[in-house]
C-alpha atoms as a printed R data frame, in Angstrom:
    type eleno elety resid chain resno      x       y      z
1   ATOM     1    CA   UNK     A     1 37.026   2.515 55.130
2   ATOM     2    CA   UNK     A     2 33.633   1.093 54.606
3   ATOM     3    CA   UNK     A     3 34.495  -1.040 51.703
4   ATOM     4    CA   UNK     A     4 37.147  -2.914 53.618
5   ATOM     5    CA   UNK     A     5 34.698  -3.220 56.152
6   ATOM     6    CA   UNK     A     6 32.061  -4.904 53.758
7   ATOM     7    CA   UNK     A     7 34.699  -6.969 52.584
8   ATOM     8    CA   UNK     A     8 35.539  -8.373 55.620
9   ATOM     9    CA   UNK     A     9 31.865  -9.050 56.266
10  ATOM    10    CA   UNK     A    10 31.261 -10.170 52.725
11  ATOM    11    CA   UNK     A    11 34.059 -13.368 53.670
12  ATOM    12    CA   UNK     A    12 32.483 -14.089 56.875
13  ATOM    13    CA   UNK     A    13 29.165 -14.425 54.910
14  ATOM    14    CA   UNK     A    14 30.904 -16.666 52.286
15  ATOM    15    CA   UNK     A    15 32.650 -19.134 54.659
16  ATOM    16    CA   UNK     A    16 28.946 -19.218 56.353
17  ATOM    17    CA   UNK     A    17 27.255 -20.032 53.135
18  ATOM    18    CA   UNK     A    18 30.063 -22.329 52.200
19  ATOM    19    CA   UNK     A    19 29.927 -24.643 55.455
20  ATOM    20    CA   UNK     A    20 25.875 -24.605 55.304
21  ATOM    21    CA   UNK     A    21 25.941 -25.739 51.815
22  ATOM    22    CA   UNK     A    22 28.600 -28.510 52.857
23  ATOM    23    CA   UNK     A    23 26.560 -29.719 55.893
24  ATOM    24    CA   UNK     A    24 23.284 -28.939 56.129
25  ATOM    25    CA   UNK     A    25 21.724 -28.202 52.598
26  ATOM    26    CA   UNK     A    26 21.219 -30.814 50.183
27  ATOM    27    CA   UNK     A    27 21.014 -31.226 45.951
28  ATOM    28    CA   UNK     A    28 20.989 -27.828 44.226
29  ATOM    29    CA   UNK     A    29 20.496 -25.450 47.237
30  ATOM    30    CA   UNK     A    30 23.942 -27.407 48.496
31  ATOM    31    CA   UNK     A    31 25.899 -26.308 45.130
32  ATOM    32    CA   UNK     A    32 24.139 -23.081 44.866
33  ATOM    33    CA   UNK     A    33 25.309 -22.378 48.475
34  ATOM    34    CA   UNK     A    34 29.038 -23.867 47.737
35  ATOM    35    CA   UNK     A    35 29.428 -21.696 44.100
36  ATOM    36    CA   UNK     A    36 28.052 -18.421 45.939
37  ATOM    37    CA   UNK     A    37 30.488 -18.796 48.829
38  ATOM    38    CA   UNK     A    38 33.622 -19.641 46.728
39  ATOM    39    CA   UNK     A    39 33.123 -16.426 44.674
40  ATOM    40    CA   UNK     A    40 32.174 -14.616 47.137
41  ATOM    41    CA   UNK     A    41 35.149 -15.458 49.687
42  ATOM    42    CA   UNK     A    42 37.658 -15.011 46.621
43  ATOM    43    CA   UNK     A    43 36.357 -11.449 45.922
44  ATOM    44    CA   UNK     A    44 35.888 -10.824 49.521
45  ATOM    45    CA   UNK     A    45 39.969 -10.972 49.270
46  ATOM    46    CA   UNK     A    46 40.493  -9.727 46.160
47  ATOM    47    CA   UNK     A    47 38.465  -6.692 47.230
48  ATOM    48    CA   UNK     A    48 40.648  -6.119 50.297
49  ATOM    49    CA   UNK     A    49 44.104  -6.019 48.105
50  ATOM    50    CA   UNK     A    50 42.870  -3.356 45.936
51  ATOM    51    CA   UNK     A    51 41.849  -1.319 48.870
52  ATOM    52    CA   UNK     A    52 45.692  -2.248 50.185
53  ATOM    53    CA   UNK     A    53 46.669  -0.558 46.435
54  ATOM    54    CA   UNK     A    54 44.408   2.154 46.742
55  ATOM    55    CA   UNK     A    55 42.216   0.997 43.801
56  ATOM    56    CA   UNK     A    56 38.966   1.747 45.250
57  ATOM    57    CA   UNK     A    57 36.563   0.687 42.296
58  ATOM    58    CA   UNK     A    58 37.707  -2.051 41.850
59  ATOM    59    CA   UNK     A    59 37.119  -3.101 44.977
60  ATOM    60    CA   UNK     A    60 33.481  -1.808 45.380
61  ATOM    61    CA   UNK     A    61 33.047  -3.471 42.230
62  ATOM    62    CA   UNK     A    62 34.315  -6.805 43.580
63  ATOM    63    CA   UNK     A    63 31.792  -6.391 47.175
64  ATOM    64    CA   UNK     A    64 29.100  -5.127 45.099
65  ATOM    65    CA   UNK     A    65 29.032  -7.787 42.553
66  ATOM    66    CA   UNK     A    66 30.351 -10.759 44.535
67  ATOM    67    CA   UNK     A    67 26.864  -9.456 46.647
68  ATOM    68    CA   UNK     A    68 24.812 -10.245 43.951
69  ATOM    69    CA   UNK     A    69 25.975 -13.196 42.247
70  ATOM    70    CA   UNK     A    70 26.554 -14.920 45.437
71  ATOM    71    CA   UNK     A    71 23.215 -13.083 47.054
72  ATOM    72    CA   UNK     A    72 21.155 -14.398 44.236
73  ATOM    73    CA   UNK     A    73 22.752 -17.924 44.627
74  ATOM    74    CA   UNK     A    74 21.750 -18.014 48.168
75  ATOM    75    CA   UNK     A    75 18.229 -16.331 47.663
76  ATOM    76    CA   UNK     A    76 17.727 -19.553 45.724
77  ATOM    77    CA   UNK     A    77 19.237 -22.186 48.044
78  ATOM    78    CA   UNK     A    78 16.783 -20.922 50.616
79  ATOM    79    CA   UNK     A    79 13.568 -20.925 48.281
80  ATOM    80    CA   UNK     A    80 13.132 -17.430 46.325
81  ATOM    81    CA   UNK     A    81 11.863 -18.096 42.694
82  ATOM    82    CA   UNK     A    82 14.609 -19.348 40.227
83  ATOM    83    CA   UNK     A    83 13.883 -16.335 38.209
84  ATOM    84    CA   UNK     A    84 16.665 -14.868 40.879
85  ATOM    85    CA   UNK     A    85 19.219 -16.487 38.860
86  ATOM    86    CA   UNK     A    86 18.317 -14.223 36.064
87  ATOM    87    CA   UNK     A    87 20.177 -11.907 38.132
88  ATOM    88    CA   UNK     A    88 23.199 -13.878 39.050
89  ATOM    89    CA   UNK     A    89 25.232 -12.758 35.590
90  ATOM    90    CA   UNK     A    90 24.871  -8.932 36.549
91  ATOM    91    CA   UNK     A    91 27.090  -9.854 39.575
92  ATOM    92    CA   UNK     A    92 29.373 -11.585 37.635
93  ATOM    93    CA   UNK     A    93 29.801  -9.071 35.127
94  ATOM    94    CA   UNK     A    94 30.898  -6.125 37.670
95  ATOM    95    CA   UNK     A    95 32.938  -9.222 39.003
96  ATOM    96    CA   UNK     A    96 34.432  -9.335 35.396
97  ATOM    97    CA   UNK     A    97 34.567  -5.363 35.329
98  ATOM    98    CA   UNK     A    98 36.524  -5.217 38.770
99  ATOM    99    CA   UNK     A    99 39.305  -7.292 37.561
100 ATOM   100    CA   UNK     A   100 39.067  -5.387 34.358
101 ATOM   101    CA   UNK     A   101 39.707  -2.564 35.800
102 ATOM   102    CA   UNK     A   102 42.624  -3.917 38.172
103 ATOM   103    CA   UNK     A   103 44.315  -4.693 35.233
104 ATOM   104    CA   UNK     A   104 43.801  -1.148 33.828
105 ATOM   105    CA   UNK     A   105 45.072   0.198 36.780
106 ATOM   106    CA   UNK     A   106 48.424  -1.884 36.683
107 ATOM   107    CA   UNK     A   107 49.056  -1.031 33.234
108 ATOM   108    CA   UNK     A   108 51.498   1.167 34.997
């Protein structure tokens, strides 16, 4: 399935961003690099369980925003304009929405 897929990408990219921001970035870019890549490896996981229980959007919601809020973080680290950060809350609101609607889902 190509959200599991893009999951297991999506952690690869976070431990990536992670160990650059430890080691070879400095200041802001470092901690920019370091936030993005411990969202993004959390929801990289979280995404894969709720493919595991069949709960497909949350999932997508979980690649798709951990992609931008971690994206935008990263954008940043590596010079875009830090009007990019205006965009880091979108991610973290379908973040917010995945788990949202996890929890919906396990109302059972």
């Amino acid at each position: 399935m190509i959200v599991a897929i893009l999951a297991a990408l999506s952690g690869a990219l976070a431990v990536a961003a992670g160990a650059f921001g430890a080691h070879g970035a400095h200041g802001e870019a470092a901690e920019w690099l370091k936030t993005g890549g411990h969202y993004q490896l959390i929801h990289a996981v979280a995404a894969l369980v709720a493919v595991r229980m069949e709960a497909r959007g949350p999932a997508w919601l979980f690649v798709v925003g951990g992609a931008l809020f971690a994206g935008t973080l990263y954008l940043m680290a590596i010079g875009a304009p830090r009007w990019f950060g205006a965009i880091t809350p979108i991610g973290g609101a379908l973040l917010i929405g995945g788990w949202l609607w996890l929890a919906w889902r396990l109302r059972g």
